[in-house]
C-alpha positions in Angstrom: 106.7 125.5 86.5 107.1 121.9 85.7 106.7 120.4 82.3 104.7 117.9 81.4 103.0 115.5 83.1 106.0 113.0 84.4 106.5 113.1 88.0 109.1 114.6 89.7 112.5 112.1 90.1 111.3 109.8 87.3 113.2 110.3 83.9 113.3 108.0 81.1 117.6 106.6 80.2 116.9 106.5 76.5 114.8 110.1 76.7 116.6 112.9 74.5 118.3 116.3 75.8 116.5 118.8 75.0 118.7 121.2 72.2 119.3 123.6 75.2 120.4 121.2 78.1 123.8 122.2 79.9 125.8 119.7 81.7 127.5 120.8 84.9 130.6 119.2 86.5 131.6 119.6 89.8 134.1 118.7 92.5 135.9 120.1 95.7 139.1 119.1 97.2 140.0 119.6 100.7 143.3 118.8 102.6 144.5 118.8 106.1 148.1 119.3 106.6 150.2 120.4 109.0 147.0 121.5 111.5 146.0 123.3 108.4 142.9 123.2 106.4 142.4 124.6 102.6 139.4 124.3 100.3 139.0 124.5 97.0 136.2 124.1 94.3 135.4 124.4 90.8 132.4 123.7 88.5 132.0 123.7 84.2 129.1 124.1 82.1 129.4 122.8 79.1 126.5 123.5 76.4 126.6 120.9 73.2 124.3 122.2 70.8 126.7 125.7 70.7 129.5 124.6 72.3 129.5 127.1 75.1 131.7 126.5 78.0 131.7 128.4 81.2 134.1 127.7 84.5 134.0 129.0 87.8 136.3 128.2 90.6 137.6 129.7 94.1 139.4 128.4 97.5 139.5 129.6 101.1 141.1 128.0 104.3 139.1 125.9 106.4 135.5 124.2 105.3 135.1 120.5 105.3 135.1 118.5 101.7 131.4 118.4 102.0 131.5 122.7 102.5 133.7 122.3 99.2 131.7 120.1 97.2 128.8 122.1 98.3 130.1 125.0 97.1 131.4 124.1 93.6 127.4 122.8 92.7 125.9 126.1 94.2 128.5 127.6 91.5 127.8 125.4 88.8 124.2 125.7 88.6 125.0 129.5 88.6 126.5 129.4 85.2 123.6 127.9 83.8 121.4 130.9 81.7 117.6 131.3 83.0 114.9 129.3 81.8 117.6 126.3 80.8 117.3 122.4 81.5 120.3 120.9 82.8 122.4 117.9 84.2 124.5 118.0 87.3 127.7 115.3 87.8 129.0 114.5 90.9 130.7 111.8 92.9 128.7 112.5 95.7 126.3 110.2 97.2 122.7 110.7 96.1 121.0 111.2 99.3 124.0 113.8 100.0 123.5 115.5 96.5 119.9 115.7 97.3 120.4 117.5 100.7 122.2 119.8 99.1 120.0 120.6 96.5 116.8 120.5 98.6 118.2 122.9 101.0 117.2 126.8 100.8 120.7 127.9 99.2 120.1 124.7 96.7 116.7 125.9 95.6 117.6 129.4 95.3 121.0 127.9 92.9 118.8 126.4 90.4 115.8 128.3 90.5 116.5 129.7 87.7 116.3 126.6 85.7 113.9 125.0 83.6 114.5 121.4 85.1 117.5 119.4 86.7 118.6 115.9 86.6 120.7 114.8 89.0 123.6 112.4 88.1 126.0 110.5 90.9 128.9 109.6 88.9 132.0 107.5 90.3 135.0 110.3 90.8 136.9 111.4 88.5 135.6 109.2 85.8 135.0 111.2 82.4 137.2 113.7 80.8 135.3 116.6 82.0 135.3 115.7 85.7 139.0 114.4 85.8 139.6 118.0 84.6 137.4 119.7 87.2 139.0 117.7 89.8 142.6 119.3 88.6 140.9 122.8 88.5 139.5 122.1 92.3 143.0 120.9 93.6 144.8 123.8 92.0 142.7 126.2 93.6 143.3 124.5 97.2 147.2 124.5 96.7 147.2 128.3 95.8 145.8 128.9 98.9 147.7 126.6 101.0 150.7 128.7 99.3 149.0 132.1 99.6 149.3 132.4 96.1 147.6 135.1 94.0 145.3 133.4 91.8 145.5 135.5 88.4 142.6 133.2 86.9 145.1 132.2 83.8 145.3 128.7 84.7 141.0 128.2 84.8 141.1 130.7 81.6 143.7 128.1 80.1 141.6 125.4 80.7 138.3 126.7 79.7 139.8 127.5 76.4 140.7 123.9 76.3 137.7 122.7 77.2 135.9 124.8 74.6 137.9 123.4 71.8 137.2 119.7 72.9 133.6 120.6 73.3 133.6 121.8 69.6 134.3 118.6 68.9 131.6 116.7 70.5 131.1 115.5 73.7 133.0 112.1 74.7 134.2 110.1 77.6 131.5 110.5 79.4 131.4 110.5 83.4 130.4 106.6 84.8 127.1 106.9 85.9 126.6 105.4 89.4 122.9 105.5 89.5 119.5 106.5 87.4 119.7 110.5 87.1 117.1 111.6 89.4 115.0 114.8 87.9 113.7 118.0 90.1 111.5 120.0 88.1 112.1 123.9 88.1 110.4 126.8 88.5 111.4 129.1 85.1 111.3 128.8 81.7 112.8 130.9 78.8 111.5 134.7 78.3 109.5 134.3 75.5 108.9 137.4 73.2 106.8 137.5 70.0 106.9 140.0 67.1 104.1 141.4 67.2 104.4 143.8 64.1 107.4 145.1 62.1 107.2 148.4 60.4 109.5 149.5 57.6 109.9 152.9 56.7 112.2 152.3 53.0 114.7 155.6 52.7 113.9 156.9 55.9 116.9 156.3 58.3 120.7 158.6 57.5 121.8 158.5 54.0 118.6 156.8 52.5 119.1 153.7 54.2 115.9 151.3 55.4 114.4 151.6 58.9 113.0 149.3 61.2 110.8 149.1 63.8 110.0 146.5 65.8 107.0 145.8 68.7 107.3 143.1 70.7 105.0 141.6 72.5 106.3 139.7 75.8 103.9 136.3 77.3 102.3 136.3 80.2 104.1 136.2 83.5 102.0 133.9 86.0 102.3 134.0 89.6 100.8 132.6 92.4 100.5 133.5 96.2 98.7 133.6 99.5 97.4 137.0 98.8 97.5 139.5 95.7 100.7 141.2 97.1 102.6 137.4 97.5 101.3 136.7 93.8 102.5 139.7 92.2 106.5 139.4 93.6 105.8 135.7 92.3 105.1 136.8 89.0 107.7 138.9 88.8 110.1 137.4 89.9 109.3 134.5 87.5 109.0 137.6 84.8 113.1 138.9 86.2 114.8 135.9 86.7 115.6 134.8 83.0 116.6 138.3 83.0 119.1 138.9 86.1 120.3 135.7 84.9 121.4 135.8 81.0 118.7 133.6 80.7 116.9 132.2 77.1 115.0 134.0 75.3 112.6 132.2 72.6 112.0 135.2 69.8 108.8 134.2 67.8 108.2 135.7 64.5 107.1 135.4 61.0 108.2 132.4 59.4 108.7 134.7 56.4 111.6 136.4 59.3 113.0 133.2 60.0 116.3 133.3 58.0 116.8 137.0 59.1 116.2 136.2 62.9 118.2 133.2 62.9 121.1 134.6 61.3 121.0 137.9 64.2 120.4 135.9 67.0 123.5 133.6 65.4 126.1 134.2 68.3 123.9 135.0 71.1 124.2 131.7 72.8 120.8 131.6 74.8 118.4 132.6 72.1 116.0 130.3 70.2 114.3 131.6 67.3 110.9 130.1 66.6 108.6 130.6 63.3 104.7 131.1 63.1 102.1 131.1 60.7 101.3 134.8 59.9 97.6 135.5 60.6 95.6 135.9 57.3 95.4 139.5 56.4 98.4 140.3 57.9 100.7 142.5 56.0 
């Protein structure tokens, strides 16, 4: 689906991040030695508003640095939940970053998402993609060595980069050109309250019970035929799903302060109040 009525590719500099926007950096490293080739990639997603971070990396012989790079966006728009805007940093070229993301395994990475922007950075500039760039290389030497990778070394520096991110986001990444935006095709799984039932004394040892019915939103789909619109619809319907993606919980404003406080340390849920209908109890 795509939101609002700006064009595809056009985004405004001065135009605020949404309150669930990720920002995903990326890099690969390949070397050639001794008529050897290793690759290795990593990617970080790094959520401001609740200082989430999530890392991904991996490494295999052969591949070109374009396979590698390739491979470490594919991952990083992976970690990004369902129904989620986000910003991809790269040092690659635009046109290149494009292809990529154009292609069939490119569409199928970000699918998921709510909308992308697209940022070519110069390399390695900005603390986040200096350390994705150490992550990469890492990865690419324990292959060349054969080594074992235990994952302590990307846990190591995820913990890091959560307690920098905690902080607030600085030293940004030079920007090389105007982000370009691609608008996506999923937005969060909204769910409304639809009534809540309490039953006072009647759960074990006298204690209040609580029933909730939710009501999901419409799933749209579209097709050639009925059968093409109904796997659209639900695979619109799955994907937040499958994914971890957001959920927006609607309920009573008079819930607000209950709902907020469950959904506290969830991550990907957004808790939005409504006006209770007159008559409502």
């Amino acid at each position: 689906m795509t939101n609002g009525t700006r064009p595809a590719g056009v985004t405004r500099p001065d135009e605020a991040d949404p309150a669930d926007t990720w920002h995903v950096y990326t890099d690969g490293s390949t070397r050639h030695e001794r008529r050897q080739t290793f690759s290795g990639w990593a990617a970080r997603a790094v959520q401001p508003e609740t200082r989430q971070v999530r890392q991904t990396s991996g490494a295999r012989p052969g591949g070109t640095s374009l396979d590698a790079e390739t491979e470490a966006i594919l991952a990083g728009l992976r970690l990004v939940p369902g129904g989620a805007a986000a910003r991809l940093y790269s040092d690659l070229e635009l046109a290149a970053l494009l292809a990529i993301l154009e292609s069939p395994a490119g569409e199928a990475a970000r699918y998921h998402l709510r909308d992308l922007w697209v940022h070519p950075v110069a390399r390695n500039s900005g603390r986040d993609s200096r350390e994705i760039h150490h992550v990469a290389r890492s990865a690419e030497q324990e292959a060349r060595r054969g080594d074992t990778r235990d994952g302590s070394g990307l846990a190591n520096a995820a913990l890091e980069a959560q307690g920098l991110a905690r902080m607030g986001q600085a030293d940004p990444p030079l920007a090389l050109h105007a982000p370009r935006r691609l608008p996506g095709e999923t937005g969060p799984l909204q769910v409304r309250v639809a009534r809540l039932t309490l039953v006072p004394g009647g759960g074990p040892g006298g204690r209040v019970r609580a029933t909730l019915t939710l009501d999901l939103a419409e799933v749209p789909g579209t097709g050639r035929h009925e059968e093409e619109a109904l796997r659209d619809a639900l695979t619109r319907g799955l994907t937040p799903l499958v994914r971890g993606g957001l959920v927006e919980v609607r309920v009573p404003s008079r819930w607000m302060p209950a709902a907020v406080e469950a959904a506290r340390d969830l991550g990907v849920v957004r808790v939005i109040g409504e006006q209770e209908p007159e008559g409502d109890g």
